[in-house]
C-alpha positions in Angstrom: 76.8 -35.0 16.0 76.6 -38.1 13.7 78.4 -38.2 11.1 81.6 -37.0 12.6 82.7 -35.6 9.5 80.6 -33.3 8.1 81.9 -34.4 4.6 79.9 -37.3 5.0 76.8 -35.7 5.2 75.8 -36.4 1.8 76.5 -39.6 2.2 74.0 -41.1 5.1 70.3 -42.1 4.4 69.2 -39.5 6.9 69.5 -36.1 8.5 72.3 -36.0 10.9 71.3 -36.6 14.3 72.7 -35.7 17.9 74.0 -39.1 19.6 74.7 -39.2 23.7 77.8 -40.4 24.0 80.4 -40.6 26.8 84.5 -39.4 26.3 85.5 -42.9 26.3 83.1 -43.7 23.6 83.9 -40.9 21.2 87.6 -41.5 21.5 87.4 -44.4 19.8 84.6 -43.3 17.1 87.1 -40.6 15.9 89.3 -43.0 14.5 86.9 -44.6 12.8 84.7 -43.5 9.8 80.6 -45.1 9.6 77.7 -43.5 7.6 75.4 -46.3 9.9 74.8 -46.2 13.5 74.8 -49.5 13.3 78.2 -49.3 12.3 78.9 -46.9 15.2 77.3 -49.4 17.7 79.9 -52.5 16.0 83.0 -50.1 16.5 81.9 -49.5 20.1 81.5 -52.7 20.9 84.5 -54.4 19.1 87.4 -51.8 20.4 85.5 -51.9 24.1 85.9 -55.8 24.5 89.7 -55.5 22.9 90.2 -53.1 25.8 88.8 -54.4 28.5 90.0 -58.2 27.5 91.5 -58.7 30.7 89.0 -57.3 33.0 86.4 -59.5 30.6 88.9 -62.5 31.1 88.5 -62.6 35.2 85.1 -63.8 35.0 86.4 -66.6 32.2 88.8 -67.9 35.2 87.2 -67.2 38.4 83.7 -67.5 39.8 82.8 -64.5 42.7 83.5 -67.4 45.4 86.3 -68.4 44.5 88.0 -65.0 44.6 86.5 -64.6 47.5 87.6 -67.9 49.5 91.2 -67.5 47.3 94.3 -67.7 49.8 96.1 -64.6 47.7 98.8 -62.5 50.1 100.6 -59.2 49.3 99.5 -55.9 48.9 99.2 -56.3 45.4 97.1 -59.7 45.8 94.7 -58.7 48.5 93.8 -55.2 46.1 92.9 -57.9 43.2 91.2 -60.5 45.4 89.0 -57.7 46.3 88.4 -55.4 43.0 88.8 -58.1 40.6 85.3 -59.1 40.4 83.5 -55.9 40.3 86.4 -54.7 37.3 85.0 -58.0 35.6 81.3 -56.6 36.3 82.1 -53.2 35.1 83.9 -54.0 31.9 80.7 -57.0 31.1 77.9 -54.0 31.5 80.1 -52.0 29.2 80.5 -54.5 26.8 77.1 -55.7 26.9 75.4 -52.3 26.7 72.9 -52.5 23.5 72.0 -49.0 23.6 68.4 -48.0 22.1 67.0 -47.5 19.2 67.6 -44.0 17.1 64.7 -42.5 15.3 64.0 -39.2 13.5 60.2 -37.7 13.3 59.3 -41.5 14.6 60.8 -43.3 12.7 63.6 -46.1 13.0 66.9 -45.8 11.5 69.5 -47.8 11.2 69.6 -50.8 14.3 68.7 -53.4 11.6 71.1 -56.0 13.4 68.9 -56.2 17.1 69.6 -60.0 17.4 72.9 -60.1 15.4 76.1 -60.5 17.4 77.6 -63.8 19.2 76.7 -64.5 22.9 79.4 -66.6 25.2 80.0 -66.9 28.5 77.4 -63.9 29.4 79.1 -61.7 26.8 77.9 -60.4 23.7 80.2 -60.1 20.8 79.7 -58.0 17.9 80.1 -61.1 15.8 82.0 -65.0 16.2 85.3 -63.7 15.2 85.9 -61.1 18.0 84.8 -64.3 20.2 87.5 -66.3 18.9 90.3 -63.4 19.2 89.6 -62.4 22.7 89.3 -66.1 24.3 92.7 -66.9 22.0 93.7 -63.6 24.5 92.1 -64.9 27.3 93.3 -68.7 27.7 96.4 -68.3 25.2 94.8 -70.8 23.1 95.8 -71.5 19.5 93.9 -69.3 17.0 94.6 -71.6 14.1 93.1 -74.7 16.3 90.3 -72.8 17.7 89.3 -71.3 14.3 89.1 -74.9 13.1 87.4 -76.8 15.9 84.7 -74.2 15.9 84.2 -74.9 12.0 84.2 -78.6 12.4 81.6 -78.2 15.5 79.3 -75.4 14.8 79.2 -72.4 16.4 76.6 -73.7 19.2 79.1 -75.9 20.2 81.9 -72.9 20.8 82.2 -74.5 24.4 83.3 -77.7 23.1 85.9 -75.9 20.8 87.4 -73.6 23.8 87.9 -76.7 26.0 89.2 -78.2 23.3 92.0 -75.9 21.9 93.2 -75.3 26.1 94.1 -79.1 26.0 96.4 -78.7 23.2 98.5 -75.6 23.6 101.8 -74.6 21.5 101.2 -77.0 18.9 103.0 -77.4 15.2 101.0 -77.4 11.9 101.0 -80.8 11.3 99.7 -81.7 15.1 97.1 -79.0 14.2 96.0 -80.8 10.8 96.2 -84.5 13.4 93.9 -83.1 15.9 91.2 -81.8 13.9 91.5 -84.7 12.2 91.1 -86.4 15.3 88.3 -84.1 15.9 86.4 -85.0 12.6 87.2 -88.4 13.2 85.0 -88.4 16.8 82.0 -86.5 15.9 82.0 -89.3 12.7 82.0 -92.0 15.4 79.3 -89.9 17.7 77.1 -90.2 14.2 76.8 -93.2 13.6 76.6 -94.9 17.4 73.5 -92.2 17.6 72.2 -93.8 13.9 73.1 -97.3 15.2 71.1 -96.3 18.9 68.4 -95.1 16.5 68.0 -97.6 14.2 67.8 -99.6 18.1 65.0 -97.9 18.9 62.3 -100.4 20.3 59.2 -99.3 19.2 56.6 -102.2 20.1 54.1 -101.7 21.9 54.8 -97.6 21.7 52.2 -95.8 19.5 51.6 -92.1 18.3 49.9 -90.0 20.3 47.8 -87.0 19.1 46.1 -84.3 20.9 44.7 -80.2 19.8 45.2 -81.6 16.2 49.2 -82.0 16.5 50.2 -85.7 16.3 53.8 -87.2 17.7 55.0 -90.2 15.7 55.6 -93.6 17.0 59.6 -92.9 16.5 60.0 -89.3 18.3 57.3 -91.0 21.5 59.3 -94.3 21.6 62.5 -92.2 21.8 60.9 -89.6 24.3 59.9 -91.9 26.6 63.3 -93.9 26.2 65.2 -90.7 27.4 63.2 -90.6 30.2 61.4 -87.4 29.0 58.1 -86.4 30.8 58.2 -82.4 30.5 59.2 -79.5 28.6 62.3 -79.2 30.8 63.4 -83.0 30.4 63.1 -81.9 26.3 64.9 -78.9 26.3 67.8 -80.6 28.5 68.0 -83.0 26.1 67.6 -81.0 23.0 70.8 -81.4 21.5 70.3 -85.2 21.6 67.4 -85.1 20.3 68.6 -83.5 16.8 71.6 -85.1 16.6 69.5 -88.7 17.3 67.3 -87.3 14.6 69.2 -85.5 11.9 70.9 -88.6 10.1 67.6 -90.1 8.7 65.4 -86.8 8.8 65.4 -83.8 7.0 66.1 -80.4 9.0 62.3 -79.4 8.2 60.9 -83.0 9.6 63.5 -82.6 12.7 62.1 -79.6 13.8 58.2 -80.8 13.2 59.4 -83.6 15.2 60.7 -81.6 17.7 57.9 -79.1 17.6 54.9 -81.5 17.7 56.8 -83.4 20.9 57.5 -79.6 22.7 53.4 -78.4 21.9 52.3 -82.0 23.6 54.5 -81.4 26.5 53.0 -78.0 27.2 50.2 -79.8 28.0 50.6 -83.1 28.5 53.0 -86.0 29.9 53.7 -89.3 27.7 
């Protein structure tokens, strides 16, 4: 019965409801007191990836086939070589389970936060900082570093960040504060040869095309057809370049118009 605690009935936007849930589940929502289900799905999720971190971290080192074609002898081995992957499988579908919406007489409640969470590496999160804690876990990575590198790359680049933070293990303050200096330092340099490539761009002879109403620019055509793109997959394979070649000069608003008026032409059309 949600709420647990039936002094907290006064206290919830709703009448209390009956929630399925299994043993493990309700183990660890007794320790922890939420007036949301939304709150109750968070808990879940958060204490389920701390406890199945290294389950969760087998798929982060090995693929299926190379468990599979791994030379591992010994009893102990041999049981992992085979069992590993489908703990790894288990512990993901737990993790990942979304659940499904809760409603009372028809109507919704609660489950505001459908799309909110962090995705990596096929898992989903409850939110960027249980990311960074668990692959801290997982590769015995610097938090500080990671935490940092993330902030100075964006959180679409959380790749980038991991690989990153593995190359520089057991590290001091001061090489911290050097290497994300370092790390400032190169994405500055990445800037400006994209503005310098930019600025490069050879437009004679290139003109805007326009089709259904939508037009693409002389700039955004000149540098499609410089990258070699001639469909919606050669775009979206590209994507990243394509703001980043963009953003210096553009607004975020005229990017993405850009960007938009190039993907609706390639739906239908090749340069």
């Amino acid at each position: 019965m949600f709420p647990l605690n039936k002094y907290d009935l006064n206290k919830i936007s709703h009448d209390p409801i009956s929630i399925p849930a299994c043993s493990e589940c309700l183990i660890i929502l007794e320790k922890f007191e939420c007036l949301t289900t939304d709150c109750l799905r968070d808990e879940v999720k958060s204490n389920l990836t701390k406890k199945y971190q290294k389950d969760l971290s087998i798929g982060s080192n090995w693929t299926e086939e190379e468990l599979q074609e791994s030379d591992f002898t010994g009893v102990a081995f041999e049981g992992f070589k085979k069992s590993a992957w489908n703990m790894y499988k288990i512990a993901k579908s737990r993790v990942n389970f979304k659940g499904w919406p809760i409603s009372i007489n028809g109507i919704d409640i609660d489950y505001s936060n459908d799309t909110a969470g962090f995705e990596f590496d096929g898992i989903l999160f409850s939110n960027l900082e249980a990311a960074i804690k668990h692959f801290v876990k997982t590769f015995i990575i610097d938090e500080a570093l990671l935490r940092q590198s993330v902030e100075v790359l964006g959180e679409d680049k959380f790749n980038q960040a991991i690989k990153y933070s593995r190359l520089h293990p057991n590290i001091s303050a001061s090489e911290r504060e050097k290497l994300i200096q370092d790390l400032e330092f190169s994405i500055t340099e990445e800037k400006n040869a994209s503005q310098e490539k930019l600025s490069q761009v050879n437009i004679e002879g290139v003109e805007e095309v326009s089709r259904d109403g939508v037009c693409v620019d002389t700039v955004t055509v000149a540098w499609a057809l410089d990258n070699d793109v001639q469909c919606l997959s050669d775009l979206y394979n590209l994507e990243d370049d394509f703001f980043d070649y963009f953003y210096e000069k553009n607004s975020e608003k005229e990017v993405w118009s850009k960007f938009n008026a190039l993907e609706f032409y390639l739906e239908k059309y090749q340069l």
